[in-house]
C-alpha positions in Angstrom: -9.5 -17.6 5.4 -6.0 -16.8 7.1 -6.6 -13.4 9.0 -3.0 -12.9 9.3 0.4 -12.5 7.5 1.5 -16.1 6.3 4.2 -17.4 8.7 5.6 -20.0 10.9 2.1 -19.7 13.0 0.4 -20.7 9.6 2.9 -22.8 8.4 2.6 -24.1 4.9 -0.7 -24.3 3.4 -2.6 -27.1 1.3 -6.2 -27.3 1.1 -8.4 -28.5 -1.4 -10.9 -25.2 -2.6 -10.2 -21.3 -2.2 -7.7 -20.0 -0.2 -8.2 -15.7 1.0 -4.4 -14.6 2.8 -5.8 -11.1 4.9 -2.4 -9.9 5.1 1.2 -10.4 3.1 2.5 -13.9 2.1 5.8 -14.3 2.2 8.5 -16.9 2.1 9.6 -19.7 2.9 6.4 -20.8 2.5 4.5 -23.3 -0.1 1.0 -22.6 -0.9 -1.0 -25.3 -2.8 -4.5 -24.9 -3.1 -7.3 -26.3 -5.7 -9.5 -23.2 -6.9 -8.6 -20.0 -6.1 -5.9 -17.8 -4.4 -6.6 -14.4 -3.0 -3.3 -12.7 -1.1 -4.9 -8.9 0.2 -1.4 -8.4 1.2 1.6 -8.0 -0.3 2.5 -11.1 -2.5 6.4 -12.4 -2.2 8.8 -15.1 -2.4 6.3 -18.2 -1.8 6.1 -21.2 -3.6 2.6 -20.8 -4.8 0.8 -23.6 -6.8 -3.2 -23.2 -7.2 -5.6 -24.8 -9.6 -7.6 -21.5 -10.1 -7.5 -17.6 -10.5 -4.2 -15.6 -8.4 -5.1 -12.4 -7.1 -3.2 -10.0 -5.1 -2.6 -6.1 -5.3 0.9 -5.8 -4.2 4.2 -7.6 -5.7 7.5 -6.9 -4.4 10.5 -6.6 -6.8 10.1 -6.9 -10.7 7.5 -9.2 -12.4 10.3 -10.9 -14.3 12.3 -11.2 -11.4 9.7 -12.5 -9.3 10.2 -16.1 -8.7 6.7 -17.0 -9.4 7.3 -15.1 -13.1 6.8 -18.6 -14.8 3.7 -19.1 -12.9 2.2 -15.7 -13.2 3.2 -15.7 -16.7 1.1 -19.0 -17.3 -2.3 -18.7 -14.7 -5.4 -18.0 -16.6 -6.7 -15.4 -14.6 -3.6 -13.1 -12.7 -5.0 -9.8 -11.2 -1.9 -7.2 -10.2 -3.2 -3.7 -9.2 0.4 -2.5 -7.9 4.1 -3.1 -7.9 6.5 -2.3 -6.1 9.4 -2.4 -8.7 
């Protein structure tokens, strides 16, 4: 669990189960993880590679703008509450 916004403190993440992000996750960052990814923030322009279900319940800028639209667009199991178009 990162209690905190995802930055240059966290650094780029990789870790080999679930992953929960407290805050927002937000680029430059990669995050690679092998089961799940939980962002209670606001999700937006990170490289984002995980093996299992993405949640978050914010996401900046347009779903088909997003860069992570080809991921999203492919995950099994994408929960998004919110947008912020």
């Amino acid at each position: 669990m990162i209690d905190k916004d995802l930055g240059y403190d966290t650094g780029n993440i990789d870790f080999n189960g679930s992953v929960v992000i407290r805050k927002n996750a937000e680029g430059p960052f990669k995050v690679r993880v092998k089961a799940d990814l939980l962002i209670l923030g606001v999700l937006g322009e990170i490289h984002e590679d995980c093996g299992g279900s993405l949640k978050f319940p914010f996401l900046i800028d347009s779903i088909e703008t997003h860069p992570l639209y080809e991921v999203i667009q492919s995950a099994t199991d994408v929960s998004i509450p919110h947008r912020f178009d």
